[in-house]
Each structure stands twice: as structure tokens, then as C-alpha cells.
One Martini backbone bead per residue (centre of mass of N, CA, C, O) as a GRO file, in nm:
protein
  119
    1UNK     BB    1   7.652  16.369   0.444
    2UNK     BB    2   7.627  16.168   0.674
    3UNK     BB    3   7.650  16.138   1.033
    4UNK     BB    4   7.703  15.847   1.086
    5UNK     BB    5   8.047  15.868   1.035
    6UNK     BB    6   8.086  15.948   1.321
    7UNK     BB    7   8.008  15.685   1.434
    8UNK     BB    8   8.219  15.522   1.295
    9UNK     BB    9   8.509  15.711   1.360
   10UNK     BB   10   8.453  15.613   1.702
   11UNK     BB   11   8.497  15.339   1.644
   12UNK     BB   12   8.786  15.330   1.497
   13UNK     BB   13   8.914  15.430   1.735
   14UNK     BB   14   8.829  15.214   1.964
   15UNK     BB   15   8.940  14.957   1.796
   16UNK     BB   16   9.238  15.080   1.781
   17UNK     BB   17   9.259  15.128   2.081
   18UNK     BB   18   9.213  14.773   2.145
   19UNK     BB   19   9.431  14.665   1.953
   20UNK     BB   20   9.657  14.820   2.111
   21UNK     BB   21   9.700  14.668   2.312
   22UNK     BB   22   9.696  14.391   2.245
   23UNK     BB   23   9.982  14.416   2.089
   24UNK     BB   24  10.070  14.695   2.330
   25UNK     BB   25  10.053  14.713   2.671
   26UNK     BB   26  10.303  14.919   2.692
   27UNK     BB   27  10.180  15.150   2.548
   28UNK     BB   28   9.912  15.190   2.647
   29UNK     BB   29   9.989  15.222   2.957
   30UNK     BB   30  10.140  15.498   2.872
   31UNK     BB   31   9.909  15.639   2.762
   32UNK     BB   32   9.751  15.630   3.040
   33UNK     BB   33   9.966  15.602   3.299
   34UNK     BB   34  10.047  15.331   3.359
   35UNK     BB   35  10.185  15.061   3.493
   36UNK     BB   36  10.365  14.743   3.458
   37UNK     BB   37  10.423  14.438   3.611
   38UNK     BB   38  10.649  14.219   3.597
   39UNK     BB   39  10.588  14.064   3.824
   40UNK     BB   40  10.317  14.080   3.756
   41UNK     BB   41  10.123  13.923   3.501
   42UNK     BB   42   9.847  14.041   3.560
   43UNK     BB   43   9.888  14.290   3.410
   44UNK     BB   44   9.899  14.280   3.124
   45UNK     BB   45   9.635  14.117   3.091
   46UNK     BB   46   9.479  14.383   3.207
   47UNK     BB   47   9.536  14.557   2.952
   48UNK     BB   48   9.463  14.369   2.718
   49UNK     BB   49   9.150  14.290   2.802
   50UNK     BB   50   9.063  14.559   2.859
   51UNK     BB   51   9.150  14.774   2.681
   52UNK     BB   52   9.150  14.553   2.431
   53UNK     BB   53   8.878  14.371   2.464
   54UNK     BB   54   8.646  14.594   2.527
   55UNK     BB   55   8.718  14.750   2.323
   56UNK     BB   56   8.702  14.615   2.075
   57UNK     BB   57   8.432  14.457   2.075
   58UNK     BB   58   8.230  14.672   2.123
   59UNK     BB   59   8.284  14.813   1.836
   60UNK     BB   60   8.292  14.600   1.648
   61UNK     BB   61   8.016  14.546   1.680
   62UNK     BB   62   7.896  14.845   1.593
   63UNK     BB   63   8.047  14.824   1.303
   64UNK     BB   64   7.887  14.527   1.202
   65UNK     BB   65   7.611  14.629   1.239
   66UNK     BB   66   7.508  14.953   1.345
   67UNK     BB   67   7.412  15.007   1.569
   68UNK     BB   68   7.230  15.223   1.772
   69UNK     BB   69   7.264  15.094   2.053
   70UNK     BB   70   7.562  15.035   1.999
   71UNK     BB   71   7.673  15.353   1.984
   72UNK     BB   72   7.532  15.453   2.235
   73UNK     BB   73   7.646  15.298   2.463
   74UNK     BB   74   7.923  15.390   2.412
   75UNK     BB   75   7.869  15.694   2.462
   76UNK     BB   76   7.819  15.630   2.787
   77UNK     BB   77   8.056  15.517   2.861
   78UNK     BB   78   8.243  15.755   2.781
   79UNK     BB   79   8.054  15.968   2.966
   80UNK     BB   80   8.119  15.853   3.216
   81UNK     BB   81   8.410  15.838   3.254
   82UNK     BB   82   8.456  16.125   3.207
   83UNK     BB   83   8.277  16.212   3.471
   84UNK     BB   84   8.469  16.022   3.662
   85UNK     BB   85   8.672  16.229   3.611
   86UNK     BB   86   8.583  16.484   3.684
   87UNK     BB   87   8.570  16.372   3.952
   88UNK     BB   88   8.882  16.299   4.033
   89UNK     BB   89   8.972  16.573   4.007
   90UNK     BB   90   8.817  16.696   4.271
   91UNK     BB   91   8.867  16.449   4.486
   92UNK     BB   92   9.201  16.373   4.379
   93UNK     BB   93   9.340  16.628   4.298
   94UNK     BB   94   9.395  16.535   3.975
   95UNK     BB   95   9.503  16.836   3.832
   96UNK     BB   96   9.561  16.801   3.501
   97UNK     BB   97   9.613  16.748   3.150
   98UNK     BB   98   9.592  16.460   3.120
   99UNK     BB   99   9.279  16.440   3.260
  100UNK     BB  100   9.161  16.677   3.067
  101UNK     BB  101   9.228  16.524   2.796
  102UNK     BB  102   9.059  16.288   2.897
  103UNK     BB  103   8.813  16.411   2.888
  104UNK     BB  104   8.798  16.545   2.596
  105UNK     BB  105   8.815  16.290   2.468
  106UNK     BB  106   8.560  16.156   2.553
  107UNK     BB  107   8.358  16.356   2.472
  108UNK     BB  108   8.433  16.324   2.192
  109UNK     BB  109   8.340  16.017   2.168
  110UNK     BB  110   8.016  16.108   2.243
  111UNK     BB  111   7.998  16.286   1.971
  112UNK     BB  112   8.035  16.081   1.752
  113UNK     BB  113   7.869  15.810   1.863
  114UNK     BB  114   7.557  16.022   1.904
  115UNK     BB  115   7.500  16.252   1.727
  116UNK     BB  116   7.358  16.089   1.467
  117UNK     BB  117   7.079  15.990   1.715
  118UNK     BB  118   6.991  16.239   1.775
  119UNK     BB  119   6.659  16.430   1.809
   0.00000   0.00000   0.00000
């Protein structure tokens, strides 16, 4: 088995993901800990965009394409993330689960989307 099928499986969770906001931004924004107001309807808008529209979009190109290059930057945005999050849990004593989860979670899709294409 080629190690590109991580790169596959990183692609279609983050697909999976991008396509959950669009259809449910309301489980999405739950799953990552945020509400939704819906006095402001910008803000469904930004759940589904953001949250659904470049996670879907991005993973999309790489997983259509197969670009190593494409495969890399998702996995660069992740990594960065996740080390975003590790600052804010420092700075902003954020020491949480769900924090931790989600940094843990984040860096596994740095392993998946780039572990095939490291020399």
C-alpha cells in the first residue's frame, strides 16, 4: 500500500468536514464550540464560508488534482493552526480538553496529509 492514501484519508476527513458546515452550520459551530447568534445572520454566513467553503474547497482541489503541492499547503494550515492553538492555550490559559483535543486532532491531519510526500 502507498503511503499517498493518507494523503487520500486527510483529504476526504477535511472534505467531510467542509461539506458538515455547509449543510449544518449549526452542528459544526457545536462541534468546534462556538454559537451561532442568530440576531445576526452574518454569522450562520461565516460558519458555512469559512468552516465549509475553504475546508471543502481546498481539500477538494487536492483530492482532484492529487497535487503533492496541494496536499503539502493543507497540511502547512493545519500545522499552523494547531501551533495557533497551542499559543493560545499558553496565552490565553486556555488548558482545556478540547483544546488539547483539538490541537491533537489538527496535528494528526499534518501526519496524514504529509507523512507520503516527507524525503
Amino acid at each position: 500500500m502507498s503511503l499517498v492514501v493518507l494523503s487520500y484519508l486527510g483529504g476526504f476527513i477535511g472534505l467531510g468536514l467542509g461539506l458538515y458546515a455547509i449543510v449544518n452550520p449549526y452542528g459544526a459551530a457545536k462541534l468546534v464550540g462556538i454559537h451561532i447568534d442568530d440576531a445576526l445572520p452574518h454569522s450562520i454566513s461565516e460558519v458555512r464560508a469559512t468552516y465549509g467553503g475553504v475546508f471543502a474547497g481546498g481539500h477538494a482541489f487536492a483530492l482532484a488534482t492529487g497535487s503533492e503541492t496541494a496536499f503539502l499547503t493543507l497540511a502547512c494550515g493545519w500545522g499552523l493552526t494547531a501551533i495557533v492553538r497551542l499559543g493560545s492555550i499558553l496565552v490565553d490559559r486556555a488548558s482545556n480538553g478540547a483544546n488539547w483535543g483539538g490541537a491533537a486532532f489538527e496535528f494528526g491531519m499534518v501526519v496524514l496529509l504529509a507523512a507520503p510526500f516527507l524525503r
